[in-house]
N, C-alpha and C positions, 0 to 999 in steps of 0.2 A: 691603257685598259679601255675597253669597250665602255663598262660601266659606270656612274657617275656613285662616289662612295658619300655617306654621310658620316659622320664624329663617331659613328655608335655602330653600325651595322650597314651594310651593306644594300643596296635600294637599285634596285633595277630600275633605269631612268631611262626615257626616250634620248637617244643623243643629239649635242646640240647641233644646230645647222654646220655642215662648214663653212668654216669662216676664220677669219685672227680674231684673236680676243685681248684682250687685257687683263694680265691674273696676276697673283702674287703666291709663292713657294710658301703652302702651310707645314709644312711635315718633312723632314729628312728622317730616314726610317733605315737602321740596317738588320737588314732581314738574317743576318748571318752568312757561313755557308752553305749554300744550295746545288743542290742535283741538276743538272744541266744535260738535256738529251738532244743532240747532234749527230744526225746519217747517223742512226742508229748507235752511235756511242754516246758514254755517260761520263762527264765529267765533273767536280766542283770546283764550284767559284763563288768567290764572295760578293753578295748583292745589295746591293741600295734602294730604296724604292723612295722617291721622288713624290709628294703629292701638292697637288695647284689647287688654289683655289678660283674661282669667276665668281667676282665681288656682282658682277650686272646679272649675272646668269643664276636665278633661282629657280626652287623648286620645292613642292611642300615634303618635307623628309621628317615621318616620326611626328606630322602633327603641327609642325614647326616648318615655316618659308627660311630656306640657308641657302645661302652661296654655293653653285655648283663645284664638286671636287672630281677632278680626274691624277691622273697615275702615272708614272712612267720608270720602269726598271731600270740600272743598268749592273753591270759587272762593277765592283768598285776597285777601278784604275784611274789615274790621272796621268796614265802613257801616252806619250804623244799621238797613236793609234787609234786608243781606246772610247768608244762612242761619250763616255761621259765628259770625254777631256772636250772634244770637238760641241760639245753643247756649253759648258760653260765657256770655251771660247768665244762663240755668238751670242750670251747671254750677254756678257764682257763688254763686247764689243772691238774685243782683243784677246791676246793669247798672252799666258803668263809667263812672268822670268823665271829664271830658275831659282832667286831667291824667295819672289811669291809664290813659286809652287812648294817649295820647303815650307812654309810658314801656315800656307792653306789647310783650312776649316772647312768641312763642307757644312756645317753648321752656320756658316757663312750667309749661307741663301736665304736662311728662314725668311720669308717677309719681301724678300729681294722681286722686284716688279719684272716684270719679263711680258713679251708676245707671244702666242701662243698659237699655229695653225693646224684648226678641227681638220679633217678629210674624214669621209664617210669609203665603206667597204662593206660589200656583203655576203653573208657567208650564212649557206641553210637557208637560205632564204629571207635572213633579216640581215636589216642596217643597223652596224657597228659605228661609234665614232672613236677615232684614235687620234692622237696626238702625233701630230707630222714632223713639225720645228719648232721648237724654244729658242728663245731668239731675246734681243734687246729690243725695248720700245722705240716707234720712231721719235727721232731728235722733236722735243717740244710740244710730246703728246701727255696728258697731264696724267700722274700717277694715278690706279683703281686704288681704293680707299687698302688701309692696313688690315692684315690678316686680325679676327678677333683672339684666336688661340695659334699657337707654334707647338709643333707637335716634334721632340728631336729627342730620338730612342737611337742609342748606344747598344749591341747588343753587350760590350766588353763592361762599359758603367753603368751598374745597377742603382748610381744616382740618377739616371735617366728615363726607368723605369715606370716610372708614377704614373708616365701619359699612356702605359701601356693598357689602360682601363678601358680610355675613350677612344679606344682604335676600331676600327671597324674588325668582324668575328675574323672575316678570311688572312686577312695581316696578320691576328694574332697567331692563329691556328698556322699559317708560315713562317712565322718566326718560330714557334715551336718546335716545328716539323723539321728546321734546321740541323744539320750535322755539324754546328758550333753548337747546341745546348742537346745533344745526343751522345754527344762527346764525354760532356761533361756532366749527364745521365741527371739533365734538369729540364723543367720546364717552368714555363712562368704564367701565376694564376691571375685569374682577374685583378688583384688590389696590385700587380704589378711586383709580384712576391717570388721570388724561388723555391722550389719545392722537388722534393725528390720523384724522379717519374714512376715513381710504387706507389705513388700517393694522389699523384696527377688524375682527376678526372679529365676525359676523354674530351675535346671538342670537336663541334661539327662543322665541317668547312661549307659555308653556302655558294652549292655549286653557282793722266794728263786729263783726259775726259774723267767728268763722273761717270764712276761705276757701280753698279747697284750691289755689288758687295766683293 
């Protein structure tokens, strides 16, 4: 994501230099099924949205100096192929067997230390900063301090739910917007509740080795 998100709402933030950084995975977040527009066709596929935090990297959000947070989608596959498989392979530092790929958690990461390299892109006339590579820290570089909160929303378990308070609007408003809770002709309110979409008010989208888990 271009933009840098805080706990609460969404905050349009200068982006940072590029660079590699040092972050730790706050948030594994599944977004459900999603609409996907490719050469003009539409597909769905189920999505994960990934969020970091930069323990060095603040900024005043709401009032309050917090750890910068950035984003990264993927399709949620762990196919040999598949873009998410190929990042937690270099988070890793390795590629998994097939009885650790049986057994894997992406809940796994929460907290899990990783590299992170900024690249800048401009578009309309301003600079974007996006997420390039996720990566393992180098050997005997000292971990950035632990995430204060882990943020890990199931759309399937509604014991997961709780944190769906302190997500930032546009998250929510995407999870919603899902054709897994469209399907099932719900949506989910602020205290992180289910409720029939007759009922739903509207929201507004604001346009061998250690290994770390």
């Amino acid at each position: 994501m271009s933009t840098s998100v805080s706990a609460n709402k969404t905050s349009v933030l200068p982006p940072m230099e590029a660079a590699t950084y040092l972050a730790r995975c706050t948030g594994v977040i599944d977004r459900g099924n999603q609409v996907d527009s490719y050469e003009g066709k539409e597909k769905i596929a189920p999505k994960i949205l990934l969020i970091f935090e930069f323990p060095t990297e603040c900024a005043e959000i709401n009032g309050e100096l917090k750890p910068r947070w950035m984003t990264q989608i993927f399709t949620k596959s762990t196919h040999e192929k598949s873009k998410l498989r190929a990042v937690l392979k270099a988070w890793r530092g390795k590629d998994f067997t097939p009885d650790e790929l049986e057994l894997f958690e992406l809940a796994n990461v929460l907290n899990a230390p990783c590299a992170i390299s900024i690249s800048h892109a401009e578009r309309n006339g301003n600079i974007y900063g996006n997420i390039s590579s996720i990566g393992a820290m180098v050997k005997g570089t000292p971990p950035p301090q632990d995430v204060v909160r882990k943020y890990h929303f199931d759309i399937d378990d509604p014991e997961t739910w709780a944190c769906f308070t302190d997500l930032p609007e546009w998250i929510q408003a995407k999870i919603n917007a899902s054709e897994t809770l469209k399907t099932r002709g719900i949506q989910i309110n602020k205290q992180g509740e289910a409720v029939d979409v007759a009922t739903k008010p509207t929201v507004d989208i604001e346009d061998e080795e250690d290994l770390p888990f």
